[in-house]
Structures are given as structure tokens and as C-alpha cells.
C-alpha positions as CSV (number, residue, x, y, z in Angstrom):
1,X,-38.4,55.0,-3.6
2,X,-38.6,56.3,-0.3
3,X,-38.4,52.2,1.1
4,X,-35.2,51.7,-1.1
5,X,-33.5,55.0,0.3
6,X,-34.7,53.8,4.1
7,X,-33.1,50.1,3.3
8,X,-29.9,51.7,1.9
9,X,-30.1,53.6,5.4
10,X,-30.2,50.7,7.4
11,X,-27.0,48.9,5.2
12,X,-25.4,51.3,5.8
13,X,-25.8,51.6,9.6
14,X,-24.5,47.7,9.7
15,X,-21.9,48.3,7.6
16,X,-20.4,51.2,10.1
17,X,-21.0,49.0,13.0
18,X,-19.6,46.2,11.8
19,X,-16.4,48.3,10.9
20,X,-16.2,49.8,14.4
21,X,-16.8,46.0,15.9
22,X,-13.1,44.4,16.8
23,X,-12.2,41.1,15.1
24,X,-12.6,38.2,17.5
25,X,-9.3,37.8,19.2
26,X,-7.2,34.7,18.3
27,X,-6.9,32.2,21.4
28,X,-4.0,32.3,23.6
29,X,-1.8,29.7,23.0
30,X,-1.9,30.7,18.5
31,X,0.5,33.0,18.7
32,X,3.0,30.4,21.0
33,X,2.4,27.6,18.3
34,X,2.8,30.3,15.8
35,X,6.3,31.1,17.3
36,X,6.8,27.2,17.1
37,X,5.6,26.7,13.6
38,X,8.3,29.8,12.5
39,X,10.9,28.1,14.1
40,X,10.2,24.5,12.4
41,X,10.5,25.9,9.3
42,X,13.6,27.8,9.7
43,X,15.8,24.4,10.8
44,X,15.2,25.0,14.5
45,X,13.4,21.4,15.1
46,X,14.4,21.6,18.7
47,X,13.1,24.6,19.6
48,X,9.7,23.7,17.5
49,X,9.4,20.7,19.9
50,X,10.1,22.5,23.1
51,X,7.2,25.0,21.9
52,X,5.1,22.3,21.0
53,X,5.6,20.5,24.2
54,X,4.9,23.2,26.6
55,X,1.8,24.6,24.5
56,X,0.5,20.9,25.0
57,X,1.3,20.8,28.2
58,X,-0.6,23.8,29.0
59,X,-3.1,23.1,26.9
60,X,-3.5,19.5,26.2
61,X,-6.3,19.0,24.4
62,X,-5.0,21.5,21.3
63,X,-4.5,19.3,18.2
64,X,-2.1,22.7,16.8
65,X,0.3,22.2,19.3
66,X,-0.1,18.1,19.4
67,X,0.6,18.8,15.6
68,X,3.7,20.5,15.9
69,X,5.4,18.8,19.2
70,X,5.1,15.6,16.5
71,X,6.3,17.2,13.4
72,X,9.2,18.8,15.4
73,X,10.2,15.2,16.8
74,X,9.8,13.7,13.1
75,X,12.0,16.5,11.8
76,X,14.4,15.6,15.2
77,X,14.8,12.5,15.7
78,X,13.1,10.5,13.0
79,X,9.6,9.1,12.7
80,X,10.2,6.7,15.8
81,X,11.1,9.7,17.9
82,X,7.4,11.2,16.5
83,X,5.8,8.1,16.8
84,X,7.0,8.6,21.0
85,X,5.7,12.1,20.9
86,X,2.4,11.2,20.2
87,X,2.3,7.9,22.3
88,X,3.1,10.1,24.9
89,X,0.0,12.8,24.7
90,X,-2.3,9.6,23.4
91,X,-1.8,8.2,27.0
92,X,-5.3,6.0,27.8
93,X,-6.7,7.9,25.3
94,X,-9.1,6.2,23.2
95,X,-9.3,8.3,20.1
96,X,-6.3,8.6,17.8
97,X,-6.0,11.5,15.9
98,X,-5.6,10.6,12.7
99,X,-4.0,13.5,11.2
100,X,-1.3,13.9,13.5
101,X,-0.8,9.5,13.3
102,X,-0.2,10.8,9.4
103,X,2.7,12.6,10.2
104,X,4.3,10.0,11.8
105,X,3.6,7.5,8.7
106,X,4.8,9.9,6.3
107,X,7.9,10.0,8.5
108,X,8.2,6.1,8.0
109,X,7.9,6.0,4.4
110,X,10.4,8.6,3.6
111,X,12.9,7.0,5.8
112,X,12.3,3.4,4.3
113,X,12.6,5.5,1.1
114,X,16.2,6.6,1.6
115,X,17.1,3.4,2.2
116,X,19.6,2.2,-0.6
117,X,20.8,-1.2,0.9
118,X,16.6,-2.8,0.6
119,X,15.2,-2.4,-3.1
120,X,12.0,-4.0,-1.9
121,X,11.3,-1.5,1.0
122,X,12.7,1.5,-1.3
123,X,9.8,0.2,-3.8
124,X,7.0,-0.3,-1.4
125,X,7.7,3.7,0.4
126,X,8.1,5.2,-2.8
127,X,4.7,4.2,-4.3
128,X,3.2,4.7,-1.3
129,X,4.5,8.2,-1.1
130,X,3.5,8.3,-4.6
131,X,-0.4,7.3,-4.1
132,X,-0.5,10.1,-1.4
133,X,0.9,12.6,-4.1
134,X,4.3,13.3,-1.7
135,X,5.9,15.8,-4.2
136,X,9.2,15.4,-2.9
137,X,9.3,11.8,-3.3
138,X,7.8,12.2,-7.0
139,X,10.7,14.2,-8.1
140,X,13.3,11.9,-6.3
141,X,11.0,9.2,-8.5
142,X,11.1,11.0,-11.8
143,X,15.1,12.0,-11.2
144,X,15.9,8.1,-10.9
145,X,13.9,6.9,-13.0
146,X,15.3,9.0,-16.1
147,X,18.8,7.6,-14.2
148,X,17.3,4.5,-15.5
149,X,16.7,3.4,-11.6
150,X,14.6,-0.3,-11.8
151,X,12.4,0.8,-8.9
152,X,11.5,4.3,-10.0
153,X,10.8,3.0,-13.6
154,X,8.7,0.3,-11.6
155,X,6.4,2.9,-9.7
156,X,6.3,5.4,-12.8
157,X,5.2,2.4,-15.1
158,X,2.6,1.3,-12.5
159,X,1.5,5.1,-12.9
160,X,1.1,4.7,-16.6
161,X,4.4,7.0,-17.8
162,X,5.1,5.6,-20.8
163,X,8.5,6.2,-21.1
164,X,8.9,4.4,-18.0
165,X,7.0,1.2,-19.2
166,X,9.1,1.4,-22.5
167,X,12.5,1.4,-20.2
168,X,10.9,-1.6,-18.4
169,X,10.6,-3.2,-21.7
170,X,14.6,-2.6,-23.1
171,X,15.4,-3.8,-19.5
172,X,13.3,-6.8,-19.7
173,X,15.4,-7.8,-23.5
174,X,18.5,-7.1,-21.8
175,X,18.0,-8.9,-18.8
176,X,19.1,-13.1,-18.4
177,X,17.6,-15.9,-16.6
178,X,14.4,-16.0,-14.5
179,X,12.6,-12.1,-15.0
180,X,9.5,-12.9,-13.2
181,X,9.7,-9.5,-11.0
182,X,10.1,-7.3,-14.3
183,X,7.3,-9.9,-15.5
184,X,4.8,-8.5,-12.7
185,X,6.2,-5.0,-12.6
186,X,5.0,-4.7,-16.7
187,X,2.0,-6.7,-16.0
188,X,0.8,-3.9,-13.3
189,X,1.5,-1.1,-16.0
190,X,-1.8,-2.5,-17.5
191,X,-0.5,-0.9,-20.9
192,X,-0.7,-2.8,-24.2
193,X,2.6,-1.6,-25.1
194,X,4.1,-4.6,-22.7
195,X,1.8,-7.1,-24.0
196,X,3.7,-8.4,-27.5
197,X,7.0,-8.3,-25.5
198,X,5.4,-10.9,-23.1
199,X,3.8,-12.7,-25.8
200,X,7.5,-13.6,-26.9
201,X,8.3,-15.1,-23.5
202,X,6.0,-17.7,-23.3
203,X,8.6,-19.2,-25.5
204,X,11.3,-18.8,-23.1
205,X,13.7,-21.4,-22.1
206,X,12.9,-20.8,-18.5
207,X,10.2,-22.0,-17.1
208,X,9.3,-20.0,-14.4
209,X,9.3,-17.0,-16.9
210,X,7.3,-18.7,-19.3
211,X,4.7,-19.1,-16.5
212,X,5.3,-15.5,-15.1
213,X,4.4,-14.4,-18.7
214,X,1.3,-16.4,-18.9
215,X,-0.1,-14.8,-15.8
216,X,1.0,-11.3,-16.7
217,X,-1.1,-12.0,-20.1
218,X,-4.0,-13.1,-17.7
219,X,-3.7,-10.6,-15.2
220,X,-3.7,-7.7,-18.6
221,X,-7.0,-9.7,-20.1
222,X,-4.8,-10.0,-23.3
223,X,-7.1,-11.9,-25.2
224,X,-5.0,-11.8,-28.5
225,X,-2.2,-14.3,-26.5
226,X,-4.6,-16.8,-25.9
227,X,-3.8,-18.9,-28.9
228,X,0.1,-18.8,-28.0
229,X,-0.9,-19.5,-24.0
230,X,-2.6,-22.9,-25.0
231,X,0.4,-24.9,-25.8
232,X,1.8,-24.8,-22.3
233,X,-1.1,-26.7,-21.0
234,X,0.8,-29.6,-22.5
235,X,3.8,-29.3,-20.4
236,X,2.9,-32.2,-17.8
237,X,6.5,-32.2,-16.5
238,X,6.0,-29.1,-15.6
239,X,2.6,-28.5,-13.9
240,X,3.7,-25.1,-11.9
241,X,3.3,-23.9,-15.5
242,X,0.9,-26.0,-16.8
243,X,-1.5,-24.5,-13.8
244,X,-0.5,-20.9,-14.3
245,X,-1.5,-21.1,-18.0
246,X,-4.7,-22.7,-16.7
247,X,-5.4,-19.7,-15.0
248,X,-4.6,-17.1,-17.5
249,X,-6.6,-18.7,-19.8
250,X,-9.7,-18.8,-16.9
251,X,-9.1,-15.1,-16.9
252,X,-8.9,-14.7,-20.2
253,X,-13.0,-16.3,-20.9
254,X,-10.9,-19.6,-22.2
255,X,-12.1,-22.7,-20.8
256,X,-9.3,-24.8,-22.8
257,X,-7.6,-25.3,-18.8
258,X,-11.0,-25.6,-16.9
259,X,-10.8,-29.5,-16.6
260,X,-7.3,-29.2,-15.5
261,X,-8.2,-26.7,-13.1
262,X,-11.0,-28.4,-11.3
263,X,-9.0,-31.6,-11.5
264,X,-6.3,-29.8,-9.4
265,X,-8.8,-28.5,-7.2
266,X,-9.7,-31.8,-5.8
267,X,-5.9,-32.7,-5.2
268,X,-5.3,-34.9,-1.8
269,X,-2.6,-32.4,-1.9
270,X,-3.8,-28.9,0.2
271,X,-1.3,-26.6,-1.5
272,X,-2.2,-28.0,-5.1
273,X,-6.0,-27.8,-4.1
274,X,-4.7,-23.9,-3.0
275,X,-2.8,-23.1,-6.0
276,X,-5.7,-23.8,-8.1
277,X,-8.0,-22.1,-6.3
278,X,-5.8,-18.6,-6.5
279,X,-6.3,-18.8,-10.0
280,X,-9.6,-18.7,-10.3
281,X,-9.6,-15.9,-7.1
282,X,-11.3,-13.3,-9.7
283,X,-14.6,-15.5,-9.7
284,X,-15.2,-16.3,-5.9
285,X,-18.4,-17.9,-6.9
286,X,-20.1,-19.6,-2.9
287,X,-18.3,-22.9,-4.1
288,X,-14.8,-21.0,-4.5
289,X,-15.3,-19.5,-1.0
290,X,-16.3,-22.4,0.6
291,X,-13.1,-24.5,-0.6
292,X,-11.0,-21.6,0.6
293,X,-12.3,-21.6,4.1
294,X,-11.9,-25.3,4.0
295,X,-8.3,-24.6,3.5
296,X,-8.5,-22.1,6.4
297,X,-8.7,-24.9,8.8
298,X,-5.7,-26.8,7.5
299,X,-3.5,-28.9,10.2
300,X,-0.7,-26.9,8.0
301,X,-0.2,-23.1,9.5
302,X,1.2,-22.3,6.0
303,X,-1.5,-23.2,4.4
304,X,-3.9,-21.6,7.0
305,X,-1.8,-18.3,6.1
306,X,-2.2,-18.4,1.9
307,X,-5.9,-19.4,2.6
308,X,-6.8,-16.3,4.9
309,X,-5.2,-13.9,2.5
310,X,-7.6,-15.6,-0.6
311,X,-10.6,-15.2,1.5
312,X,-9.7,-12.1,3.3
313,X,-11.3,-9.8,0.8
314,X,-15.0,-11.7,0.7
315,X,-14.9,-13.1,4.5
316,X,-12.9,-10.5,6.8
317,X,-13.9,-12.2,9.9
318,X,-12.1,-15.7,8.9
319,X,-9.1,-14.1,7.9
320,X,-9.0,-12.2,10.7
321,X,-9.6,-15.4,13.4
322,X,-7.1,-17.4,11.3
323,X,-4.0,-14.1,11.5
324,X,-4.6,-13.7,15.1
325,X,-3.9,-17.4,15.6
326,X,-1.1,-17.6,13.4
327,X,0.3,-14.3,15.4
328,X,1.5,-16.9,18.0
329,X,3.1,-19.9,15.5
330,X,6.6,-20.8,16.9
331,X,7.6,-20.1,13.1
332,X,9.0,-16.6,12.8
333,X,8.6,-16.8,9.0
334,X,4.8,-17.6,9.7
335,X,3.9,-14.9,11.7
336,X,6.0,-12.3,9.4
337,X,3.7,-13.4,6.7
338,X,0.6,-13.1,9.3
339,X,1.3,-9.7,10.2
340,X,2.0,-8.6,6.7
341,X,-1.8,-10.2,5.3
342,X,-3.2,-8.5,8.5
343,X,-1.8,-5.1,7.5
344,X,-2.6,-4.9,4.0
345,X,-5.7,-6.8,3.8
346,X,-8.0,-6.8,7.3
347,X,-6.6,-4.1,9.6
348,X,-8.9,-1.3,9.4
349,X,-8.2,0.2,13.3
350,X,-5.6,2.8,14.3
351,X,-4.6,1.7,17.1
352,X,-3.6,-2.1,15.7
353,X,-1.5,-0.5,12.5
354,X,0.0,1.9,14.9
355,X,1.7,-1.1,17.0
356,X,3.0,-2.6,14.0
357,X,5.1,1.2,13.5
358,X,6.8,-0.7,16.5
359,X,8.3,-3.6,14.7
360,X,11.5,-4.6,13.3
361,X,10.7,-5.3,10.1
362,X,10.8,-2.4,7.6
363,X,8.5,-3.9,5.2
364,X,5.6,-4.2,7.9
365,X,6.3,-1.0,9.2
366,X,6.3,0.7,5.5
367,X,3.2,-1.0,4.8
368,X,1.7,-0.2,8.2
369,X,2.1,3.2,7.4
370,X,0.8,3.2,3.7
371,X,-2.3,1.3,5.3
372,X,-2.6,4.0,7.7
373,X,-2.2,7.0,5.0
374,X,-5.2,5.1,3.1
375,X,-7.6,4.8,5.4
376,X,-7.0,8.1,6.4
377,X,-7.2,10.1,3.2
């Protein structure tokens, strides 16, 4: 008894010491940035930035007020007016700081986002605002989509919403002529609901639907549409869709196209021998990956470029040595489509994605940013 009373003693000694002990005192420069941060989110951008740049000035190595002299320029000028902000304090610097570099591609993607006039780009910012969970771009999403918007619907269906995918599907009744983009936007909802509304297109009078529809069957390992599939391996006057229902019915365990398939692959032509080879890209077995890298040394740049892109994902090295190379082709097309395989499928540093926030094209620069959110999540 008399060991508990002396512990309760001691307790209670710290306790009263540790009350009369003053709290550690903040730094200097927190209640500056403070001042900055209140002005930011009162609408007062400017004076956020002139905080921000003066705290960082003072003291440069404090990533609170790198943070906000960045935001405040986002907010300002745009994301190209951040993206200067932080080139400035980055310098020689070796290190990026990846949180701040966030800012700056969530300031791309909402701008691309806004962007009425390129349905493409709108797409590509919206689900990569939706993958990082932006809640201001998911109710702009949900609000459009219900508006019966094509893109929204696109990304919600791609998210699993079912009403979505079931808007996709009244679209894809109503809509004439060649649907092969609403053909991959139902085939990436990976819901059975699209698959009997796909089944009844490999009927279609078009061909390059029929053939979208066939991959789309593939790609969703519908099984139950192999027996409808088959028929189009006898269109020989058409072999684009003749190959495609190769593939899907590779994909789908069906070896009714396999004779086809490796007959293509031995082509004199490069582009058939390519072709064929993308459809069997889900089995890279050594002899797949060794045609494809074959291909990668192609006289033909385009070819070079569709090769590095198969390979890129089991042999980063070739695809990178082939992109760099095709960075200076004299064809502007080619080394759009360079840059573009280099930011979604090899680029894993910084400092590369963060030059392509430089470039003209919106699509690069959208999917430099979502490339940058994702490796930095």
C-alpha cells in the first residue's frame, strides 16, 4: 500500500510539472505562412503568393511556404504560372518535391477538364481526377453524366455505375454508323450488362464495328459469344476483322483462329506480323517477346513506335532506347506518339514527366500529369 500511495506521489509530481512546462513554441515563419494560407482561402491569391514568396525567400528550404507560393500561383495564374513558381525555387536542385509537383498536376487536369472544345482531353482529366478521388471534379462527373454527357457516362461506367453503363447502352442503340469508341468505352465497364448488346453487333453491317465488338467480347472474357464470334473468321475480304475475331477468340481459351493467327505472324508484311502479335499481347510467352523486339528494330519508325509500346511493359529498357530515338524523327506525328508511349508506359522520373507539363499538346500534358499523380500517391 504504502509503494502505490508513493507511485501516485511521483504521477502526480510529473503531471504538475508537465502543466507548469510551456508548449514548444511554433517556428518563426508558421504564423507568416499561416497569414498566407488565410488569405488563399479567402480569394486573396495574390497576396497568398507574395506571403509565400517572401517566407521562401527567407527561408528557402520550408516546403510550407514552397507549398503555398505554388498553390497561390495555381490559384493566380493557372497551373503554368505554378508550374514557374516551383521551377523557380527547384533551381539546380536535384530533388523534386513531389507533393508540391502534385499541385501543379492537379492544376493541369482541371484546366484540361474545363475544356469544352476537346472531348478527348475533357475525358482523359476527368478520369484522372477521378482515380485521385478530386471531389469537385466527381460532382461535375455525376451532374453531366445524369445530363446524359457521353464523357461523364464514359468515366462513371468505367467506375462500374450502373446507370451509367445502362445510358452507354441506349446510346450505343441510338447511335448510326461506325461506334467503335462507345464499343471500347462498354468494353472497359467490364459489366455483363454490355455483353448481349455487343453480342448483337457482331452482326452489324459495318465492319469495323463488327470487329470493335469482337474485341470488346475478348477483352470482357465473354465466353458465352464465342459461338457467334466464329463466323467472322470466314470473312477473308475482310481480314482487319477476320484478325480481331482471331484474337478474341485467343482470349477467350478458343483456338478456332490460332492457325490464322500464327500464319499472320509470319507475314513479309511488319505491320500484319505487328497486328497479330497485339492480339495475343495477354500471353507474352519468350517467343512473343522476342518477335516484338524484332519489330523494335524495324527500318519503319512507325513500326518501331507500335512495337516499343507492346514490349514496354515486359522489357522497359527497349522501349525506352527505341522512344528516345524516335524523340528526334523528322515526323511530328511520330514523336507525338513517342512522347505519349513514354508518358504512360516507361517514365517513372520527376523530372522527365515534369518537362512534358511544358508542351503544347494538352493530351501529353494531361497525361503527364495523371502519370505524375500516380506515382506519387
Amino acid at each position: 500500500m504504502t509503494e502505490q500511495l508513493v507511485m501516485v506521489g511521483i504521477a502526480a509530481g510529473a503531471i504538475a510539472v508537465s502543466a507548469q512546462t510551456p508548449a514548444p513554441k511554433p517556428p518563426p515563419e508558421a504564423a507568416t505562412i499561416a497569414v498566407g494560407w488565410a488569405a488563399l482561402a479567402n480569394g486573396d491569391a495574390r497576396r497568398g503568393s507574395e506571403i509565400g514568396a517572401a517566407a521562401l525567400q527567407q527561408f528557402p528550404r520550408n516546403p510550407a511556404a514552397l507549398s503555398l507560393y505554388v498553390q497561390a500561383e495555381v490559384a493566380r495564374g493557372g497551373s503554368a504560372a505554378g508550374l514557374a513558381a516551383y521551377e523557380r525555387w527547384l533551381g539546380t536542385k536535384r530533388l523534386e518535391n513531389a507533393y508540391v509537383l502534385r499541385h501543379v498536376a492537379l492544376g493541369v487536369l482541371r484546366e484540361a477538364a474545363a475544356n469544352d472544345s476537346a472531348a478527348n482531353l475533357r475525358r482523359e482529366a476527368y478520369m484522372a481526377l477521378a482515380d485521385e478521388g478530386d471531389a469537385p471534379a466527381m460532382d461535375d462527373i455525376r451532374r453531366n453524366a445524369a445530363a446524359n454527357g457521353l464523357v461523364e457516362n464514359q468515366i462513371l461506367g468505367k467506375l462500374g455505375d450502373e446507370a451509367a453503363i445502362r445510358r452507354l447502352i441506349a446510346t450505343l442503340k441510338t447511335t448510326p454508323g461506325t461506334r467503335e469508341q462507345l464499343i471500347t468505352a462498354l468494353a472497359a465497364t467490364r459489366s455483363p450488362l454490355v455483353v448481349p448488346p455487343l453480342i448483337q453487333l457482331l452482326s452489324d453491317r459495318n465492319d469495323i464495328t463488327r470487329a470493335a465488338a469482337a474485341d470488346a467480347l475478348g477483352v470482357l472474357g465473354a465466353t458465352q459469344a464465342v459461338a457467334q464470334i466464329r463466323p467472322l473468321l470466314g470473312e477473308n475480304e475482310m481480314p482487319y476483322v477476320r484478325m480481331t475475331a482471331a484474337g478474341a477468340l485467343y482470349r477467350l481459351n478458343d483456338a478456332s483462329g490460332l492457325a490464322f493467327l500464327r500464319q499472320m505472324q509470319n507475314s513479309e508484311h511488319p505491320q500484319v506480323r505487328l497486328d497479330a502479335l497485339r492480339t495475343m499481347s495477354q500471353d507474352p510467352d519468350p517467343s512473343w517477346q522476342s518477335a516484338v523486339r524484332a519489330l523494335a528494330h524495324d527500318p519503319d519508325a512507325n513500326i518501331r513506335r507500335q512495337a516499343a509500346e507492346l514490349i514496354a511493359p515486359y522489357d522497359l529498357e527497349t522501349a525506352r532506347a527505341v522512344l528516345e530515338e524516335l524523340n528526334s524523327d523528322g515526323n511530328l506525328a511520330i514523336r507525338e506518339e513517342a512522347a505519349r508511349i513514354f508518358v504512360e508506359k516507361v517514365a517513372t522520373d520527376l523530372t522527365a514527366l515534369r518537362r512534358y507539363l511544358h508542351g503544347p499538346d494538352g493530351l501529353i500534358k494531361a497525361r503527364s500529369a495523371n502519370r505524375i499523380l500516380a506515382l506519387t500517391r
